[in-house]
MILO-373328 format. One record per residue (C-alpha): chain; residue number from 1; x, y negated, z negated. Coordinates in steps of 0.001 Angstrom, whole numbers. Layout:
+-----+-----+---------+---------+---------+
! mol ! seq !       X !       Y !       Z !
+-----+-----+---------+---------+---------+
!   A ! NUM !       X !       Y !       Z !
...
+-----+-----+---------+---------+---------+
//
This chain:
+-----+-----+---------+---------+---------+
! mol ! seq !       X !       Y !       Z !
+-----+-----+---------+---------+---------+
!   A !   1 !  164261 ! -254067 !  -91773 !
!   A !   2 !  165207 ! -250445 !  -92729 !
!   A !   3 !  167448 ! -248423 !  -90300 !
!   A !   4 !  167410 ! -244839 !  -90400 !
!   A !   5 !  171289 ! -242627 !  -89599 !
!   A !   6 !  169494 ! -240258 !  -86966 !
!   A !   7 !  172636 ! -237854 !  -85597 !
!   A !   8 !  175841 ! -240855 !  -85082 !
!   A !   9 !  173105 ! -243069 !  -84136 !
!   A !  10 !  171136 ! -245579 !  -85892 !
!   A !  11 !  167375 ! -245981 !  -85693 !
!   A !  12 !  165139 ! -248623 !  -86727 !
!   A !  13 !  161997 ! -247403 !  -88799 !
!   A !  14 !  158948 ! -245507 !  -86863 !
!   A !  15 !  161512 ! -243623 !  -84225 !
!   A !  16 !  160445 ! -241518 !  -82656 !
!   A !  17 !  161024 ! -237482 !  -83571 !
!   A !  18 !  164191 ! -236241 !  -81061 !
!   A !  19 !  162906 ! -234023 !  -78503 !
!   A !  20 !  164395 ! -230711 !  -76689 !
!   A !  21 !  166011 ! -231348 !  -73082 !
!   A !  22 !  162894 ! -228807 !  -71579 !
!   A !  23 !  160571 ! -231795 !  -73227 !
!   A !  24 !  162497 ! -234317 !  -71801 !
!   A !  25 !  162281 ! -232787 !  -68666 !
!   A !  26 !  158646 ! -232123 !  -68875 !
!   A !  27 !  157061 ! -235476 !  -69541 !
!   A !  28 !  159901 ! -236889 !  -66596 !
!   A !  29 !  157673 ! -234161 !  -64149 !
!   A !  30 !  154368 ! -234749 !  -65836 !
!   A !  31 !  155002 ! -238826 !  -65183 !
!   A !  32 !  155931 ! -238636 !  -61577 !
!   A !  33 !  152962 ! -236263 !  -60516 !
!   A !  34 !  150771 ! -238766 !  -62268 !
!   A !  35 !  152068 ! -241383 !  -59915 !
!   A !  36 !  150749 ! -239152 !  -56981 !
!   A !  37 !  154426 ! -237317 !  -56158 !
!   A !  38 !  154757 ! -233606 !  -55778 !
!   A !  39 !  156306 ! -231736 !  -57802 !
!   A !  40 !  158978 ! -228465 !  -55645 !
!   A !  41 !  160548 ! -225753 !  -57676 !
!   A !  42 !  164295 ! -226701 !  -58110 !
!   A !  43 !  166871 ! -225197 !  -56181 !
!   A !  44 !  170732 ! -225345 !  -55912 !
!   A !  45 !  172351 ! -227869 !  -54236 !
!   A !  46 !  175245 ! -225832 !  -53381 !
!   A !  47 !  174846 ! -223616 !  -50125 !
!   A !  48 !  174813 ! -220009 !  -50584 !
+-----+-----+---------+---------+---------+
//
C-alpha cells in the first residue's frame, strides 16, 4: 500500500484529483435535482 502527501493530508493510491469549491458545489446541486428536488437561486439569509 502506497500513500500519496496530497496538501497536509495523506491519500491512499487512485485519489481522486482535488476539485474547486464551484465543483463541489455543482455536483451537491446536480445530485439533489436528480433525486427529484428543485433547485431556487440562493439568497441572503440576513434581512435587508
Amino acid at each position: 500500500m502506497r500513500l500519496h502527501r496530497v496538501k497536509s493530508a495523506f491519500c491512499l493510491s487512485g485519489c481522486p484529483p482535488a476539485m474547486k469549491s464551484s465543483e463541489i458545489r455543482q455536483k451537491f446541486l446536480d445530485f439533489f435535482a436528480s433525486k427529484g428536488h428543485q433547485i431556487v437561486a440562493s439568497s441572503s439569509l440576513v434581512p435587508h
